[in-house]
C-alpha positions as CSV (number, residue, x, y, z in Angstrom):
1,X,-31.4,-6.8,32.7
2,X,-28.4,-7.4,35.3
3,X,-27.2,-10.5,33.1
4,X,-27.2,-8.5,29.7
5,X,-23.9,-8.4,27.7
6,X,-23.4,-5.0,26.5
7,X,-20.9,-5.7,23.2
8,X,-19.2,-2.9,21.9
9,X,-17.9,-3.2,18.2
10,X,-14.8,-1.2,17.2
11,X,-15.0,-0.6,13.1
12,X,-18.6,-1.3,12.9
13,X,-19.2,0.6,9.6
14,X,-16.7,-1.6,8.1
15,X,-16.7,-5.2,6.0
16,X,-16.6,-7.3,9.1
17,X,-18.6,-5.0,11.5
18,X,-21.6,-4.8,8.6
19,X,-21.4,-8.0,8.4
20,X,-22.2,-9.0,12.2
21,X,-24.5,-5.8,12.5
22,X,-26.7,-7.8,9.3
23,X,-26.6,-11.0,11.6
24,X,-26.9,-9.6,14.7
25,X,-30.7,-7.9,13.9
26,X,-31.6,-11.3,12.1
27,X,-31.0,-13.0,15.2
28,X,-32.1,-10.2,17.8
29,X,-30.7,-11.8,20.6
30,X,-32.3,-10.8,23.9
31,X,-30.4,-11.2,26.1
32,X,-27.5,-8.8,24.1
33,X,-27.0,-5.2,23.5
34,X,-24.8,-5.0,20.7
35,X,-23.1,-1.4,19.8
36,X,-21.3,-1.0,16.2
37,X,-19.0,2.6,16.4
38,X,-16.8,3.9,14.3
39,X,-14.2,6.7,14.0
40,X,-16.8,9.1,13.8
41,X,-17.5,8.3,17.5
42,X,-13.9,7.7,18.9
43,X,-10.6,8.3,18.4
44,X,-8.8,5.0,19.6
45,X,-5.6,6.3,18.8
46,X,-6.3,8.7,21.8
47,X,-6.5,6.8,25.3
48,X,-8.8,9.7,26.5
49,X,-10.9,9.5,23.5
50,X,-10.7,5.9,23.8
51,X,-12.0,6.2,27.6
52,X,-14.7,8.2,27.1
53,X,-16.5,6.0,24.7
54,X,-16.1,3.0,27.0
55,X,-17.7,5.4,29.3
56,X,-20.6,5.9,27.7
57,X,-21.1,2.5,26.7
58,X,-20.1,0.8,29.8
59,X,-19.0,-2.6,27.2
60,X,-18.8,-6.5,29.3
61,X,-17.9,-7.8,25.7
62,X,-15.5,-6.2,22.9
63,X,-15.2,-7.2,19.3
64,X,-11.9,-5.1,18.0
65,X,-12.2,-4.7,14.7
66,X,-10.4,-1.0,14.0
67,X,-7.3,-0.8,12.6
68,X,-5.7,1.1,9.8
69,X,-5.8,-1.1,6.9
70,X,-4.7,-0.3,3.3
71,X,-3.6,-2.2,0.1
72,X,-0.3,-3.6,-1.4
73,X,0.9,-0.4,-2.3
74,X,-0.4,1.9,0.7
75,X,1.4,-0.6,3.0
76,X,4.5,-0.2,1.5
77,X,4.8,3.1,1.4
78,X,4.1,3.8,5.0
79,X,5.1,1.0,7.0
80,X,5.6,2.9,9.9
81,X,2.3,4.8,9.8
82,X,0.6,1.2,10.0
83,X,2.7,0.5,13.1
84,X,2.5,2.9,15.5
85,X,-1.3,3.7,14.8
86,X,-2.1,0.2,15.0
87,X,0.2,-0.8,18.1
88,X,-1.8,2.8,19.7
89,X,-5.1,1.8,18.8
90,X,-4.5,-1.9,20.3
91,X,-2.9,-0.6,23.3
92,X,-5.3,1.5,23.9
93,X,-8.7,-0.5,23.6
94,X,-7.4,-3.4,25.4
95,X,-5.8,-1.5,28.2
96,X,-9.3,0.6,28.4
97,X,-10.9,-2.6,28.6
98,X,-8.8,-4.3,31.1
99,X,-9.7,-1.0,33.5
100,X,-13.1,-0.7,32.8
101,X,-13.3,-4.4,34.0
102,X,-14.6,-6.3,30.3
103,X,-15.2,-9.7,30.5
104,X,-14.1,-10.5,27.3
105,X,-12.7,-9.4,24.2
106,X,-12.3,-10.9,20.7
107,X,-9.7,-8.8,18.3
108,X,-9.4,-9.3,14.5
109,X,-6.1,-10.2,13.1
110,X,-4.7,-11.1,9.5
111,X,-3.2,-14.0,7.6
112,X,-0.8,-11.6,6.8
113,X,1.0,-11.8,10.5
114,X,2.4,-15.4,9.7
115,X,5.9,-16.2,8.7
116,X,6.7,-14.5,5.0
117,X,8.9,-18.1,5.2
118,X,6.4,-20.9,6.3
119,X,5.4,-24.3,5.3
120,X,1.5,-25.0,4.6
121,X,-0.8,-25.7,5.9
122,X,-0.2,-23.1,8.5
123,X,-2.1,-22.7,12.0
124,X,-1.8,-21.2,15.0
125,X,1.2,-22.2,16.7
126,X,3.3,-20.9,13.9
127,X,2.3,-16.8,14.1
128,X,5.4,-15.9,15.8
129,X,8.1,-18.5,13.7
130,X,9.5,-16.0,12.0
131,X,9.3,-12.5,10.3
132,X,6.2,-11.7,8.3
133,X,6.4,-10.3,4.5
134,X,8.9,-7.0,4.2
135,X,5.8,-5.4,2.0
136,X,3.4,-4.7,5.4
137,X,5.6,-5.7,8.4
138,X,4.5,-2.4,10.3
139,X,0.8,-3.7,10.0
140,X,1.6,-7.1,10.3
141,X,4.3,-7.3,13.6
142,X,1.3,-4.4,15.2
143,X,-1.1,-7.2,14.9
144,X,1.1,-10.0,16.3
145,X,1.5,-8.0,19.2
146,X,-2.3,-8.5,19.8
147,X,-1.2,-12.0,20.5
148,X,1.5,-10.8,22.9
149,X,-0.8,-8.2,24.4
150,X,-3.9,-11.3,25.6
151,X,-0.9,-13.7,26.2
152,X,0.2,-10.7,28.8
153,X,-3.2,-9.5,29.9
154,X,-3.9,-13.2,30.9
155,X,-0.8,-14.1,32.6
156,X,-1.0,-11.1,34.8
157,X,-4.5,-10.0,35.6
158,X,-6.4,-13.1,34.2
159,X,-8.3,-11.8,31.6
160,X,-9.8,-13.3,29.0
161,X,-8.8,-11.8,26.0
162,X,-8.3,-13.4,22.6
163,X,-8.1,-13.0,18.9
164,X,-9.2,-14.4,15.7
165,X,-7.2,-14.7,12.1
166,X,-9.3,-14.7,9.6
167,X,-8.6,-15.7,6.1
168,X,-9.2,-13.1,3.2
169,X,-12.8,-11.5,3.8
170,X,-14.8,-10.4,1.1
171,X,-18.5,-9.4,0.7
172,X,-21.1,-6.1,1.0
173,X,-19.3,-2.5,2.5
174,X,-16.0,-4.0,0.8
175,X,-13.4,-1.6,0.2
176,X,-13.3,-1.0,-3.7
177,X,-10.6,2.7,-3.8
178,X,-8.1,1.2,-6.4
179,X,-5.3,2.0,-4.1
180,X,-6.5,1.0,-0.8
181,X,-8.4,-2.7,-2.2
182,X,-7.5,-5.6,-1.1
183,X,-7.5,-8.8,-4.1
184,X,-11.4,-9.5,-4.7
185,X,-12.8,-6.1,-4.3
186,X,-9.6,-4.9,-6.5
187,X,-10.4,-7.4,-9.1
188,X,-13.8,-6.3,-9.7
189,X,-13.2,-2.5,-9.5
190,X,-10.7,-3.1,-12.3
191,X,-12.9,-5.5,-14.2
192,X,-15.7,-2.5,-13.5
193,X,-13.7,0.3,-14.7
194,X,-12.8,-1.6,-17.8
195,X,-16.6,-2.4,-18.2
196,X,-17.9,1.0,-17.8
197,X,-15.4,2.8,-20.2
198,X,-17.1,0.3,-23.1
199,X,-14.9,-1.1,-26.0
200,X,-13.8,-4.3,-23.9
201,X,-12.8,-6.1,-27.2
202,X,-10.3,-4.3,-27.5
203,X,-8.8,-4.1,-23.7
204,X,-6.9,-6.3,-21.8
205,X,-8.0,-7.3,-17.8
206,X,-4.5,-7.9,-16.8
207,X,-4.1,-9.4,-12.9
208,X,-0.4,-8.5,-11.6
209,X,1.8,-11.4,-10.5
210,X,2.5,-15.3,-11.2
211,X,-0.7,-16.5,-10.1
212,X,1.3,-18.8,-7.9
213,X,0.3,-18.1,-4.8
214,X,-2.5,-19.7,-2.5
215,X,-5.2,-17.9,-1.1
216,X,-8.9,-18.8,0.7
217,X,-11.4,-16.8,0.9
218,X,-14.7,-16.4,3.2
219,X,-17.8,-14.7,2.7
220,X,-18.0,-11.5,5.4
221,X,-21.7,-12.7,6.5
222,X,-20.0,-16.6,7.5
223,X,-17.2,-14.9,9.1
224,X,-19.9,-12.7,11.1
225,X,-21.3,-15.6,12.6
226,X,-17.8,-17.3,13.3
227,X,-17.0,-13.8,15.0
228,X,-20.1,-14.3,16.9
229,X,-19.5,-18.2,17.6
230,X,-16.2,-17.1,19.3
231,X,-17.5,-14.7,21.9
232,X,-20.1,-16.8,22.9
233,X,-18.2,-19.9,23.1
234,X,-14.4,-19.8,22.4
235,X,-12.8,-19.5,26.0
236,X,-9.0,-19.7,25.0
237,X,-6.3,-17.2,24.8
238,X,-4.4,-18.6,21.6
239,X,-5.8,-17.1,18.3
240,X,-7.9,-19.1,16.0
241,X,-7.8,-19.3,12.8
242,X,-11.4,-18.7,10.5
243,X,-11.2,-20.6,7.3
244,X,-13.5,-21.7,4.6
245,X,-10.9,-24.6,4.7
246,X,-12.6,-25.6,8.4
247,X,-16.3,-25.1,7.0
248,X,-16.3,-25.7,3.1
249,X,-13.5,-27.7,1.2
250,X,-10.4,-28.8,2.1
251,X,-7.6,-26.9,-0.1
252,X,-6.5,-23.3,-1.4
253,X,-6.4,-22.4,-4.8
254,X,-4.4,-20.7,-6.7
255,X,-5.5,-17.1,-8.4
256,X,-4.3,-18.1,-11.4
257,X,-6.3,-21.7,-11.7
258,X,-9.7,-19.8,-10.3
259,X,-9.6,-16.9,-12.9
């Protein structure tokens, strides 16, 4: 079919790719070819790797979700690992897809990239006002540079490359490893673990920090269809923020007041 969009998904075996896989085969749509990898089939850190599997595939339309990712902890104690494999792995699927001529691509970002100094509510306009939180800036300033990177790819050859910032994802495939979690999935590993060793009278599920601080969350299946949403429709450079605050109710709460 000439008009076919052939949409290759970087981190498909992960939370967000499982997600739109699970939506993608409810809606079979005809007129896409949708292809999940992951880094069993590519090394995107490696532009030759990287080359090769755009290839084979021969993608119009890229969803980016690969990146190295990691909890609290993990973050910062290798702040420069998260930098230079992100900002590799970014350079080198967007520049791949810039010379293999893709229409489009859609790359994930994080709440995390905005301002560690900010007034809320937050949106788009303010990624870039400031430095992000000293616990993950390697991760967080190689995702801004996503932004740069489209803002570039737009200004000087047209494309149409954008990016998405969702708010805290949660949901099936979740990453539950104690040391790489992020807060839900850590939450109910701990709450697990205390569960399975028995004796929970006597135990103590204790959640580090004031409790202060505001987060949303989104189911991974709505944020697949939002994913999906944007590269169909969304035909803007600027990020755009996904948030249950858009969809569901209007405020953030508090960890403390929801536990």
């Amino acid at each position: 079919m000439a008009d076919q969009k052939i949409i290759l998904v970087t981190g498909g075996s992960g939370l967000v790719g499982k997600a739109i896989q699970s939506v993608v085969q409810t809606e079979n749509p005809s007129n896409e070819k949708w292809i999940f990898v992951s880094s069993k089939d590519a090394d995107l850190c490696d532009k030759k790797s990287t080359e090769k599997l755009f290839e084979k595939h021969k993608p119009t339309h890229v969803i980016h979700l690969a990146a190295m990712v990691g909890g609290l902890f993990h973050n910062m104690a290798h702040n420069l690992d998260f930098l230079r494999n992100n900002l590799h792995m970014n350079d080198n699927v967007l520049q791949t897809a810039h010379e293999y001529g893709v229409v489009k691509v859609v790359s994930c970002l994080s709440t995390c990239i905005f301002p560690d100094k900010t007034t809320y509510p937050i949106n788009e306009t303010m990624v870039h006002n400031g430095p992000p939180h000293p616990s993950n800036y390697g991760y967080s300033f190689a995702k801004r540079l996503i932004d740069v990177q489209n803002r570039a790819y737009h200004d000087q050859h047209g494309r149409l490359y954008t990016s998405v910032i969702p708010c805290n994802v949660f949901g099936p495939h979740d990453n539950f490893n104690p040391s790489a979690s992020h807060v839900i999935p850590g939450l109910m590993r701990k709450l697990y673990d205390l569960i399975k060793d028995g004796n929970t009278e006597d135990k103590v599920f204790t959640v580090l920090g004031t409790g202060k601080p505001l987060r949303q969350f989104i189911y991974s299946i709505d944020l697949a269809k939002l994913f999906i949403w944007v590269l169909r429709e969304y035909n803007s450079v600027n990020p755009i923020i996904l948030s249950v605050m858009q969809i569901f109710f209007p405020q953030s709460m508090s960890l403390k007041r929801s536990l």
